[in-house]
C-alpha positions as CSV (number, residue, x, y, z in Angstrom):
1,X,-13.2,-6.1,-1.4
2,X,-9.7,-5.7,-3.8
3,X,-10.6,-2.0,-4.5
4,X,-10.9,-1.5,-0.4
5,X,-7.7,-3.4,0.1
6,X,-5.7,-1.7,-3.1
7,X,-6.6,1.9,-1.6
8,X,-5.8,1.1,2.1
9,X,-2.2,-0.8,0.8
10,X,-2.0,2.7,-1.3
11,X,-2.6,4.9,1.8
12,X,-0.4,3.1,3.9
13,X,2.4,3.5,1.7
14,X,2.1,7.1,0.9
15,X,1.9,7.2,5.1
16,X,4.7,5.4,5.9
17,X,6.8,7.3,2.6
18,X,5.5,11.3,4.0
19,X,6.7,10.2,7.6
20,X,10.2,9.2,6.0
21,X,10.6,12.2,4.4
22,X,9.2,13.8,7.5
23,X,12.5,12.5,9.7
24,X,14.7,13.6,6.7
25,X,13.8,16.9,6.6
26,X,15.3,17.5,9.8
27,X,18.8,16.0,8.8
28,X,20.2,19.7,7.4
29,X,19.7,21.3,11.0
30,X,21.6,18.5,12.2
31,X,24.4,18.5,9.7
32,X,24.7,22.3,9.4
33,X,25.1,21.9,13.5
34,X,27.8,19.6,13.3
35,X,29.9,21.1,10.5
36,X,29.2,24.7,11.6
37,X,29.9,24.4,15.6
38,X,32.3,21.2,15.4
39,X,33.8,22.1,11.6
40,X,33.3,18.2,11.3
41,X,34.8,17.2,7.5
42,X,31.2,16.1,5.9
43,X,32.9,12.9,5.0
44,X,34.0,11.8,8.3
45,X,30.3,12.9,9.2
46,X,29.5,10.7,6.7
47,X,31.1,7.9,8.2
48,X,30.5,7.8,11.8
49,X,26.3,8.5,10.6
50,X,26.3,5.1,8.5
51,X,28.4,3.5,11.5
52,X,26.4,4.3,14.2
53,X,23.1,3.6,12.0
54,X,24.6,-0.3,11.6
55,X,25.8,-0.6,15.2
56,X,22.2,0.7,16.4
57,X,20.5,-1.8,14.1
58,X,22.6,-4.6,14.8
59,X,22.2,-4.0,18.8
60,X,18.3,-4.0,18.3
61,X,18.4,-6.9,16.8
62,X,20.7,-8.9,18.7
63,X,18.3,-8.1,21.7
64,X,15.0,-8.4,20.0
65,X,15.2,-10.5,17.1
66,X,18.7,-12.3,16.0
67,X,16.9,-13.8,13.2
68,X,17.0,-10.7,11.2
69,X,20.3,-10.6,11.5
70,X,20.4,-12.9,8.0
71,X,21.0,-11.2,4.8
72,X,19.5,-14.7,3.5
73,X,21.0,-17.0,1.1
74,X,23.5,-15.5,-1.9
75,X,22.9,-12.0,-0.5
76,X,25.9,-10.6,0.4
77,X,26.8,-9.7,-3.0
78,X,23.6,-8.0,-3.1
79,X,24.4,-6.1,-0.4
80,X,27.9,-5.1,-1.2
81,X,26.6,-3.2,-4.1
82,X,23.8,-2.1,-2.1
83,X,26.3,-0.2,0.4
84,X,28.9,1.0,-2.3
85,X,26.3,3.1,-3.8
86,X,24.6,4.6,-0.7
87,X,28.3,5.3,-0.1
88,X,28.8,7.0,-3.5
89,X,25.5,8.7,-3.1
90,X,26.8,10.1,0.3
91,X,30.4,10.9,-1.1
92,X,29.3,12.8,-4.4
93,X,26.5,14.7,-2.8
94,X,29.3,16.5,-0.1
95,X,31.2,17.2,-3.5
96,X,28.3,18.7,-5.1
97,X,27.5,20.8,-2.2
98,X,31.2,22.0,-1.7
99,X,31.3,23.0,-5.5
100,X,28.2,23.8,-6.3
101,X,26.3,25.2,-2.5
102,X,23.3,24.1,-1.0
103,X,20.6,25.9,-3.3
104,X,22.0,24.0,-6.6
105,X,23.7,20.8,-5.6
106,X,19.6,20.5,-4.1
107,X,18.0,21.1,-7.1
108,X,20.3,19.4,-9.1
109,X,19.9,16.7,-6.2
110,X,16.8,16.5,-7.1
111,X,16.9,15.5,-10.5
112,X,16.8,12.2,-9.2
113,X,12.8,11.5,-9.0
114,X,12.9,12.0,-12.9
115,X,15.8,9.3,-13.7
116,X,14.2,6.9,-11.0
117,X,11.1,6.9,-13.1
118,X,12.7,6.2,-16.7
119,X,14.8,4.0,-14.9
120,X,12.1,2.1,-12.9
121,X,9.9,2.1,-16.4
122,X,12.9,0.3,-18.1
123,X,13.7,-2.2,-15.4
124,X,10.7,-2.6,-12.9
125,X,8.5,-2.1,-16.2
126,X,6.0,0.6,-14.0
127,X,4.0,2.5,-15.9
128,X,5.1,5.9,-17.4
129,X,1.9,7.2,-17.7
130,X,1.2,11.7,-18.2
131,X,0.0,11.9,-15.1
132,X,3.4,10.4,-13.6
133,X,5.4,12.2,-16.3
134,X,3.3,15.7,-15.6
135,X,4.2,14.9,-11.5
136,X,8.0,14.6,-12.7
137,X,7.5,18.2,-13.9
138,X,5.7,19.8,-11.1
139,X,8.3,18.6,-8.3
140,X,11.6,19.7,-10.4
141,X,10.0,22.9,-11.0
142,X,9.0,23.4,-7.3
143,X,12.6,21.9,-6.1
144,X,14.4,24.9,-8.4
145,X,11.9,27.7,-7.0
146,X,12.6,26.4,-3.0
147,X,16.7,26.2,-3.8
148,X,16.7,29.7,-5.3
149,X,18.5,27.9,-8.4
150,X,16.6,30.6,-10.9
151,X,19.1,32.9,-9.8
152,X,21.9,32.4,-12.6
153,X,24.2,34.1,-10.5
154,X,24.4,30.9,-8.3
155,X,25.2,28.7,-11.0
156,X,28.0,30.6,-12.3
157,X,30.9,29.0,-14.7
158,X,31.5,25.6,-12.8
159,X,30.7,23.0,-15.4
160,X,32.1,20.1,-13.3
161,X,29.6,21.3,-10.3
162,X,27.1,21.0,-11.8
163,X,27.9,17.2,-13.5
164,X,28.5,16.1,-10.1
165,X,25.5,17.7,-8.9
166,X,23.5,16.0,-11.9
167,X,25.7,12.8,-10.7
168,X,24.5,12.8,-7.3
169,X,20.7,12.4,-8.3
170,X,21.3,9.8,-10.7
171,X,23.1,8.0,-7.4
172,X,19.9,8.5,-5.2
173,X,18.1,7.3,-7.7
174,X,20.1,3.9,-8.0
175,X,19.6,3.9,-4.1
176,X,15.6,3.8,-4.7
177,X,16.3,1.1,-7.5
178,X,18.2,-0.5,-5.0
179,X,15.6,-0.2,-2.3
180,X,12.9,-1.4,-5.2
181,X,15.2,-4.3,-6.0
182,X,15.6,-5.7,-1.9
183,X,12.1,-5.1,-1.9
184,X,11.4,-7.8,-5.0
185,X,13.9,-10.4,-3.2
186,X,11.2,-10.1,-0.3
187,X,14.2,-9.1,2.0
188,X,12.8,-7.6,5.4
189,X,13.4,-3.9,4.6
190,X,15.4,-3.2,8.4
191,X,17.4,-6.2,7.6
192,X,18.1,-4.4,4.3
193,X,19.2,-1.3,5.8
194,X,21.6,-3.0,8.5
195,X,23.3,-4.1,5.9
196,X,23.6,-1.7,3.4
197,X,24.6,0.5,6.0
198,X,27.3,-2.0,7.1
199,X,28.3,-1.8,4.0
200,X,28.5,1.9,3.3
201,X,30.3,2.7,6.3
202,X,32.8,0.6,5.6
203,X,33.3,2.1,2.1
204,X,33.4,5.6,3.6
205,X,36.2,4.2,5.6
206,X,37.9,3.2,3.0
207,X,37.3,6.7,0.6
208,X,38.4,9.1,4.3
209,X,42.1,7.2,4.8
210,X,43.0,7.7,0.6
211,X,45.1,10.3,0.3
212,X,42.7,13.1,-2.3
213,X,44.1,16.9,-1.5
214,X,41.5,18.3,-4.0
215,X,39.1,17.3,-1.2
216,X,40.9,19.7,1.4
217,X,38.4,20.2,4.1
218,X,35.6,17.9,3.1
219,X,37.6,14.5,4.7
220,X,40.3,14.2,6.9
221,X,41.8,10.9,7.8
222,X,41.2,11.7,11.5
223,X,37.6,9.6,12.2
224,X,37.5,11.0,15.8
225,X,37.8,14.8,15.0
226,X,34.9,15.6,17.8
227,X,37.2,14.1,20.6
228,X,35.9,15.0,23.9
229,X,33.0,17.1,22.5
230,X,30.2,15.1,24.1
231,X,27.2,17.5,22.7
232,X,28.7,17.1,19.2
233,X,28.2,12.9,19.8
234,X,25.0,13.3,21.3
235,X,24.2,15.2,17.8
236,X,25.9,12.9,15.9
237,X,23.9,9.9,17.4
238,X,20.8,11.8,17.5
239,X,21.5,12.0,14.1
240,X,22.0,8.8,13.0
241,X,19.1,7.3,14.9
242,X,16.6,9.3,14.4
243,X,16.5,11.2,10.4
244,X,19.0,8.4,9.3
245,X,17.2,5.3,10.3
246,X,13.9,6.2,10.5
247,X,13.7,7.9,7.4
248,X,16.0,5.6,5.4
249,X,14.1,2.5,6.9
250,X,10.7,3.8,6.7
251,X,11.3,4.8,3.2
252,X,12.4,1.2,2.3
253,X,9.5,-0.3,4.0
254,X,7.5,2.5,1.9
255,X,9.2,0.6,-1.4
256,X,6.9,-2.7,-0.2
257,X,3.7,-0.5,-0.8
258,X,4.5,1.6,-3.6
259,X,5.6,2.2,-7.3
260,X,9.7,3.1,-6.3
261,X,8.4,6.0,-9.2
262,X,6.1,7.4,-6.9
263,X,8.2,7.0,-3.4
264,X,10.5,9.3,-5.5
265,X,8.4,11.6,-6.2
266,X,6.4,11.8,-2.5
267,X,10.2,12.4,-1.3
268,X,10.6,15.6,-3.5
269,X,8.4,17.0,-0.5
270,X,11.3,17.3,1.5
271,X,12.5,20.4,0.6
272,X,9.0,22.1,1.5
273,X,9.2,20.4,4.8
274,X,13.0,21.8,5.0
275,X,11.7,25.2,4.9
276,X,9.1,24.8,7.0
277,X,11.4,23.8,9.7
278,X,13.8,26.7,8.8
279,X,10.8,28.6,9.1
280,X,9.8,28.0,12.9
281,X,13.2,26.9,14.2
282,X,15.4,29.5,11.7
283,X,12.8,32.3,11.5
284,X,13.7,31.9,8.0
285,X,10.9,33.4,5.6
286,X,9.4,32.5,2.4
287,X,9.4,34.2,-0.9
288,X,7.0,34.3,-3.2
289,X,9.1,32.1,-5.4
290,X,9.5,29.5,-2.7
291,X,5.6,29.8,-1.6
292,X,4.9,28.6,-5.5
293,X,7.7,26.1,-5.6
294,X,6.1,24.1,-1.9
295,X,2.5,24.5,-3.9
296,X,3.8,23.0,-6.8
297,X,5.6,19.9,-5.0
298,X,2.7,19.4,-2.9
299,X,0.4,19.6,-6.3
300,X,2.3,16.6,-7.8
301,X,2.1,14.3,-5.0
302,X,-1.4,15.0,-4.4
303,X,-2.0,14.4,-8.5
304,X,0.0,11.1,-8.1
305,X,-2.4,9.9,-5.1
306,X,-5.8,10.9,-7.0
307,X,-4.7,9.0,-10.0
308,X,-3.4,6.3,-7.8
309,X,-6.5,5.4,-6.3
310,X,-8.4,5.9,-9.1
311,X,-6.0,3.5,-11.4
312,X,-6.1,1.1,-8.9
313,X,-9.6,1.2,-7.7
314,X,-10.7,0.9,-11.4
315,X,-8.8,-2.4,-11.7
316,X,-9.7,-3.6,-8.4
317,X,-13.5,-3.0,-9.8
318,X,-12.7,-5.0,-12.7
319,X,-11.8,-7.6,-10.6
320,X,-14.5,-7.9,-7.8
Protein backbone atom coordinates (compact mmCIF):
# COMPACT_ATOMS: atom_id res chain seq x y z
CA UNK A 1 0.00 0.00 0.00
CA UNK A 2 1.27 4.03 -0.05
CA UNK A 3 1.12 4.19 3.77
CA UNK A 4 3.52 0.85 3.82
CA UNK A 5 5.72 2.32 1.17
CA UNK A 6 5.74 6.12 2.79
CA UNK A 7 6.91 4.50 6.26
CA UNK A 8 9.57 2.07 4.86
CA UNK A 9 10.98 5.23 2.36
CA UNK A 10 10.75 7.16 5.98
CA UNK A 11 12.76 4.45 7.80
CA UNK A 12 15.21 4.06 5.27
CA UNK A 13 16.07 7.54 5.31
CA UNK A 14 16.27 8.18 9.02
CA UNK A 15 18.69 4.77 8.57
CA UNK A 16 20.90 5.79 6.16
CA UNK A 17 20.91 9.70 7.94
CA UNK A 18 21.81 7.96 11.86
CA UNK A 19 24.62 5.88 10.04
CA UNK A 20 25.99 9.22 8.51
CA UNK A 21 26.13 10.93 11.56
CA UNK A 22 27.31 7.68 13.06
CA UNK A 23 30.81 7.93 10.77
CA UNK A 24 30.99 11.69 11.70
CA UNK A 25 31.03 11.36 15.13
CA UNK A 26 34.32 9.81 14.95
CA UNK A 27 35.98 12.66 12.75
CA UNK A 28 37.09 14.77 16.28
CA UNK A 29 39.26 11.71 17.47
CA UNK A 30 40.73 11.85 14.19
CA UNK A 31 41.33 15.57 13.81
CA UNK A 32 42.32 16.06 17.49
CA UNK A 33 45.05 13.11 16.49
CA UNK A 34 46.40 14.85 13.62
CA UNK A 35 46.65 18.44 14.96
CA UNK A 36 47.66 17.28 18.56
CA UNK A 37 50.56 14.56 17.52
CA UNK A 38 51.49 16.06 13.97
CA UNK A 39 50.46 19.99 14.95
CA UNK A 40 48.97 19.78 11.33
CA UNK A 41 47.49 23.64 10.56
CA UNK A 42 43.56 22.60 10.52
CA UNK A 43 43.41 24.26 7.19
CA UNK A 44 46.01 22.31 5.42
CA UNK A 45 44.04 19.32 7.12
CA UNK A 46 41.42 20.72 5.57
CA UNK A 47 42.74 20.47 2.26
CA UNK A 48 44.48 17.26 1.88
CA UNK A 49 40.71 15.58 3.65
CA UNK A 50 38.62 17.10 0.62
CA UNK A 51 41.57 15.99 -1.80
CA UNK A 52 41.93 12.71 -0.89
CA UNK A 53 37.91 12.28 -0.59
CA UNK A 54 37.85 13.39 -4.65
CA UNK A 55 40.84 11.29 -5.62
CA UNK A 56 39.23 8.20 -3.72
CA UNK A 57 35.87 8.90 -5.47
CA UNK A 58 37.15 9.51 -8.71
CA UNK A 59 39.39 6.12 -8.57
CA UNK A 60 36.19 4.10 -7.63
CA UNK A 61 34.60 5.22 -10.26
CA UNK A 62 37.03 5.08 -12.91
CA UNK A 63 37.17 1.25 -11.99
CA UNK A 64 33.63 0.60 -11.32
CA UNK A 65 31.45 2.83 -13.05
CA UNK A 66 33.01 5.79 -15.39
CA UNK A 67 29.51 6.83 -16.15
CA UNK A 68 29.19 8.64 -12.88
CA UNK A 69 31.90 10.36 -13.53
CA UNK A 70 29.25 13.12 -15.34
CA UNK A 71 28.17 16.05 -13.40
CA UNK A 72 25.35 16.02 -16.29
CA UNK A 73 24.42 18.75 -18.56
CA UNK A 74 24.91 22.67 -17.33
CA UNK A 75 26.17 21.38 -13.97
CA UNK A 76 29.39 22.56 -13.44
CA UNK A 77 28.16 25.87 -12.31
CA UNK A 78 26.19 24.06 -9.90
CA UNK A 79 28.95 22.46 -8.63
CA UNK A 80 31.31 25.35 -8.29
CA UNK A 81 29.07 26.90 -5.83
CA UNK A 82 28.43 23.54 -4.40
CA UNK A 83 32.29 23.26 -3.48
CA UNK A 84 32.92 27.02 -2.50
CA UNK A 85 30.58 26.65 0.25
CA UNK A 86 31.62 23.22 1.75
CA UNK A 87 34.99 25.11 1.51
CA UNK A 88 33.68 28.19 3.42
CA UNK A 89 31.92 25.88 5.79
CA UNK A 90 35.31 24.07 6.34
CA UNK A 91 37.36 27.41 6.58
CA UNK A 92 35.04 29.38 9.01
CA UNK A 93 34.33 26.53 11.27
CA UNK A 94 38.53 26.12 12.05
CA UNK A 95 38.12 30.07 12.73
CA UNK A 96 35.35 29.52 15.07
CA UNK A 97 37.03 26.91 16.85
CA UNK A 98 40.42 28.80 17.21
CA UNK A 99 38.42 31.90 18.61
CA UNK A 100 35.87 30.64 20.16
CA UNK A 101 37.08 26.49 21.48
CA UNK A 102 35.47 23.45 20.87
CA UNK A 103 32.49 23.70 23.48
CA UNK A 104 31.01 27.04 21.79
CA UNK A 105 32.10 27.19 18.23
CA UNK A 106 29.81 23.48 18.66
CA UNK A 107 26.98 24.81 19.92
CA UNK A 108 27.03 27.77 18.04
CA UNK A 109 27.84 25.20 15.13
CA UNK A 110 24.85 23.92 15.80
CA UNK A 111 22.64 26.63 15.26
CA UNK A 112 22.52 25.36 11.88
CA UNK A 113 19.47 22.73 12.10
CA UNK A 114 17.26 25.84 13.05
CA UNK A 115 18.31 28.25 9.94
CA UNK A 116 18.16 24.99 7.55
CA UNK A 117 14.56 24.73 8.59
CA UNK A 118 13.36 28.49 7.99
CA UNK A 119 15.48 28.27 5.16
CA UNK A 120 14.13 24.98 3.67
CA UNK A 121 10.36 26.36 4.67
CA UNK A 122 11.20 29.47 2.42
CA UNK A 123 12.70 27.74 -0.51
CA UNK A 124 11.90 23.98 -0.55
CA UNK A 125 8.31 25.18 0.85
CA UNK A 126 8.52 22.05 3.75
CA UNK A 127 6.33 22.40 6.23
CA UNK A 128 7.08 24.32 9.49
CA UNK A 129 4.86 22.59 11.52
CA UNK A 130 5.24 22.78 16.10
CA UNK A 131 6.24 19.61 16.20
CA UNK A 132 9.29 20.52 13.73
CA UNK A 133 9.65 23.88 15.33
CA UNK A 134 9.37 22.16 19.19
CA UNK A 135 12.34 19.55 17.65
CA UNK A 136 14.40 22.86 16.64
CA UNK A 137 14.25 23.55 20.36
CA UNK A 138 14.96 20.36 22.02
CA UNK A 139 18.31 19.67 19.86
CA UNK A 140 19.83 23.46 20.46
CA UNK A 141 19.04 22.99 24.02
CA UNK A 142 20.69 19.51 24.24
CA UNK A 143 23.76 20.73 21.79
CA UNK A 144 24.44 23.81 24.57
CA UNK A 145 24.17 21.26 27.74
CA UNK A 146 26.78 18.51 25.79
CA UNK A 147 29.27 21.66 24.75
CA UNK A 148 29.33 23.01 28.28
CA UNK A 149 28.27 26.45 26.58
CA UNK A 150 26.06 27.29 29.97
CA UNK A 151 29.17 28.11 31.44
CA UNK A 152 29.45 32.01 30.68
CA UNK A 153 32.95 31.86 31.58
CA UNK A 154 33.62 30.12 28.14
CA UNK A 155 31.95 32.69 26.21
CA UNK A 156 33.81 35.49 27.52
CA UNK A 157 34.16 39.11 25.69
CA UNK A 158 34.82 37.83 22.02
CA UNK A 159 32.02 39.26 20.00
CA UNK A 160 33.62 38.42 16.63
CA UNK A 161 33.85 34.54 17.94
CA UNK A 162 30.96 34.12 18.39
CA UNK A 163 29.57 35.85 14.74
CA UNK A 164 31.77 33.46 13.13
CA UNK A 165 30.67 30.75 15.24
CA UNK A 166 26.95 31.78 14.44
CA UNK A 167 28.45 32.08 10.68
CA UNK A 168 29.59 28.68 10.48
CA UNK A 169 26.03 27.14 11.14
CA UNK A 170 24.41 29.25 8.72
CA UNK A 171 27.27 27.72 6.21
CA UNK A 172 26.33 24.07 7.11
CA UNK A 173 23.18 24.78 6.69
CA UNK A 174 23.60 26.14 2.97
CA UNK A 175 25.66 22.81 2.62
CA UNK A 176 22.18 20.81 3.49
CA UNK A 177 20.31 23.32 1.04
CA UNK A 178 22.91 22.48 -1.25
CA UNK A 179 22.65 18.70 -0.67
CA UNK A 180 18.56 19.35 -0.84
CA UNK A 181 19.08 21.21 -4.08
CA UNK A 182 21.44 18.19 -6.06
CA UNK A 183 18.95 16.07 -4.63
CA UNK A 184 15.87 17.92 -6.74
CA UNK A 185 18.15 18.00 -10.01
CA UNK A 186 18.00 14.09 -9.54
CA UNK A 187 21.90 14.14 -9.48
CA UNK A 188 23.35 10.70 -8.18
CA UNK A 189 24.21 11.82 -4.60
CA UNK A 190 28.22 10.10 -4.87
CA UNK A 191 28.49 11.86 -8.15
CA UNK A 192 27.45 14.94 -6.16
CA UNK A 193 29.94 14.53 -3.63
CA UNK A 194 32.99 13.85 -6.16
CA UNK A 195 32.38 16.88 -7.27
CA UNK A 196 31.70 19.20 -4.67
CA UNK A 197 34.61 17.81 -3.11
CA UNK A 198 36.72 18.54 -6.24
CA UNK A 199 35.59 21.61 -5.92
CA UNK A 200 36.29 22.47 -2.26
CA UNK A 201 39.65 21.18 -2.25
CA UNK A 202 40.57 23.19 -4.84
CA UNK A 203 39.20 26.35 -2.98
CA UNK A 204 41.11 25.32 0.16
CA UNK A 205 44.02 25.45 -2.06
CA UNK A 206 43.54 28.53 -3.09
CA UNK A 207 42.50 30.17 0.70
CA UNK A 208 46.22 28.08 2.32
CA UNK A 209 48.78 29.87 -0.42
CA UNK A 210 47.05 33.73 0.43
CA UNK A 211 49.09 35.43 2.49
CA UNK A 212 46.46 36.03 6.07
CA UNK A 213 48.90 36.44 9.30
CA UNK A 214 45.81 36.87 11.55
CA UNK A 215 45.46 33.11 10.77
CA UNK A 216 49.06 32.29 12.29
CA UNK A 217 48.87 28.63 13.09
CA UNK A 218 45.60 27.57 11.57
CA UNK A 219 47.22 27.41 7.67
CA UNK A 220 50.54 27.40 6.45
CA UNK A 221 51.36 27.47 2.85
CA UNK A 222 53.32 24.21 3.30
CA UNK A 223 50.55 21.41 1.99
CA UNK A 224 52.99 18.58 2.87
CA UNK A 225 53.64 19.54 6.54
CA UNK A 226 53.39 15.57 7.67
CA UNK A 227 56.49 14.75 5.33
CA UNK A 228 57.68 11.38 6.09
CA UNK A 229 55.20 10.76 8.87
CA UNK A 230 53.53 7.72 7.39
CA UNK A 231 51.08 7.08 10.62
CA UNK A 232 49.95 10.71 10.32
CA UNK A 233 48.93 9.71 6.32
CA UNK A 234 47.48 6.55 7.16
CA UNK A 235 45.21 8.92 9.70
CA UNK A 236 44.73 11.37 7.30
CA UNK A 237 43.44 8.79 4.65
CA UNK A 238 41.59 6.91 7.21
CA UNK A 239 40.13 9.99 7.71
CA UNK A 240 39.07 11.06 4.59
CA UNK A 241 37.62 7.71 3.56
CA UNK A 242 35.94 6.63 6.17
CA UNK A 243 33.93 9.78 8.54
CA UNK A 244 34.40 12.08 5.40
CA UNK A 245 32.95 10.09 2.65
CA UNK A 246 30.76 7.86 4.21
CA UNK A 247 29.20 10.33 6.35
CA UNK A 248 29.08 13.13 3.82
CA UNK A 249 27.78 10.65 1.09
CA UNK A 250 25.47 8.82 3.11
CA UNK A 251 24.02 11.95 4.38
CA UNK A 252 23.41 13.17 0.78
CA UNK A 253 21.88 10.05 -0.24
CA UNK A 254 19.82 10.54 3.22
CA UNK A 255 18.62 14.12 1.42
CA UNK A 256 16.78 11.59 -1.39
CA UNK A 257 14.54 10.19 1.50
CA UNK A 258 13.97 12.91 3.73
CA UNK A 259 12.75 16.59 4.55
CA UNK A 260 16.61 18.31 4.36
CA UNK A 261 14.65 19.94 7.77
CA UNK A 262 14.66 16.77 9.41
CA UNK A 263 18.24 15.34 8.13
CA UNK A 264 19.32 18.45 10.08
CA UNK A 265 17.88 17.81 12.81
CA UNK A 266 18.72 13.71 13.02
CA UNK A 267 22.37 15.15 12.53
CA UNK A 268 22.23 17.22 15.80
CA UNK A 269 22.69 13.57 17.34
CA UNK A 270 26.21 13.84 16.68
CA UNK A 271 27.37 15.40 19.53
CA UNK A 272 25.66 12.58 21.88
CA UNK A 273 27.43 10.05 19.77
CA UNK A 274 30.75 12.27 20.20
CA UNK A 275 30.55 11.74 23.79
CA UNK A 276 29.75 8.44 23.77
CA UNK A 277 32.87 7.69 21.90
CA UNK A 278 34.97 10.00 24.25
CA UNK A 279 33.35 8.01 26.76
CA UNK A 280 34.68 4.40 25.89
CA UNK A 281 37.76 5.39 23.90
CA UNK A 282 38.57 8.79 26.22
CA UNK A 283 37.24 7.52 29.55
CA UNK A 284 35.73 10.77 29.46
CA UNK A 285 32.50 11.04 31.85
CA UNK A 286 29.19 12.51 31.73
CA UNK A 287 27.62 15.21 33.78
CA UNK A 288 24.42 15.52 34.71
CA UNK A 289 24.16 18.43 32.41
CA UNK A 290 25.46 16.48 29.43
CA UNK A 291 23.29 13.21 30.45
CA UNK A 292 20.06 15.78 29.94
CA UNK A 293 21.41 17.47 26.95
CA UNK A 294 21.98 13.48 24.89
CA UNK A 295 18.16 12.90 26.33
CA UNK A 296 17.02 15.88 24.94
CA UNK A 297 18.62 15.44 21.37
CA UNK A 298 17.56 12.01 21.27
CA UNK A 299 13.85 13.32 22.36
CA UNK A 300 13.60 15.55 19.20
CA UNK A 301 14.58 13.10 16.74
CA UNK A 302 12.47 10.52 18.13
CA UNK A 303 9.41 13.30 18.21
CA UNK A 304 10.29 14.06 14.49
CA UNK A 305 9.99 10.25 13.46
CA UNK A 306 6.54 9.64 15.48
CA UNK A 307 5.08 12.64 13.77
CA UNK A 308 6.68 11.57 10.61
CA UNK A 309 5.06 8.42 10.22
CA UNK A 310 2.05 9.49 11.46
CA UNK A 311 1.83 12.70 8.90
CA UNK A 312 2.66 10.58 6.33
CA UNK A 313 0.74 7.42 7.06
CA UNK A 314 -2.36 9.61 7.46
CA UNK A 315 -2.01 10.88 3.92
CA UNK A 316 -0.98 7.69 2.54
CA UNK A 317 -4.56 6.46 4.09
CA UNK A 318 -6.18 9.15 2.36
CA UNK A 319 -4.90 7.97 -0.61
CA UNK A 320 -5.32 4.13 -0.65
Amino acid sequence: TNRDSYNLSLTRGYLICLSAVALWSTTAIFIGYLIQTFKMPPLVLAFWRDGIVFLFLLTVFSIFNRSRLNPGSGQIKFFILYGFILSAFNSIWTVSVALNGAAVSTVLAYSAPAFTVLLAHWLFREELSVVKILAVILSLTGCFLISGAYNLQQWGLNPIGIMTGLISGLLFAAYNLMGKASSKRAIYPWTAMLFSFGFAALFLFIYVQLPSPWLQGISSSNLFWLDGEWVGWLALIVLAVGPTAGGFGLYTVSLTYLPVGIASLIATIEPVMTAGLAYVLLGERFTIPQLIGGVLIVLGVVLLRVNERRRKGSKAGMSV
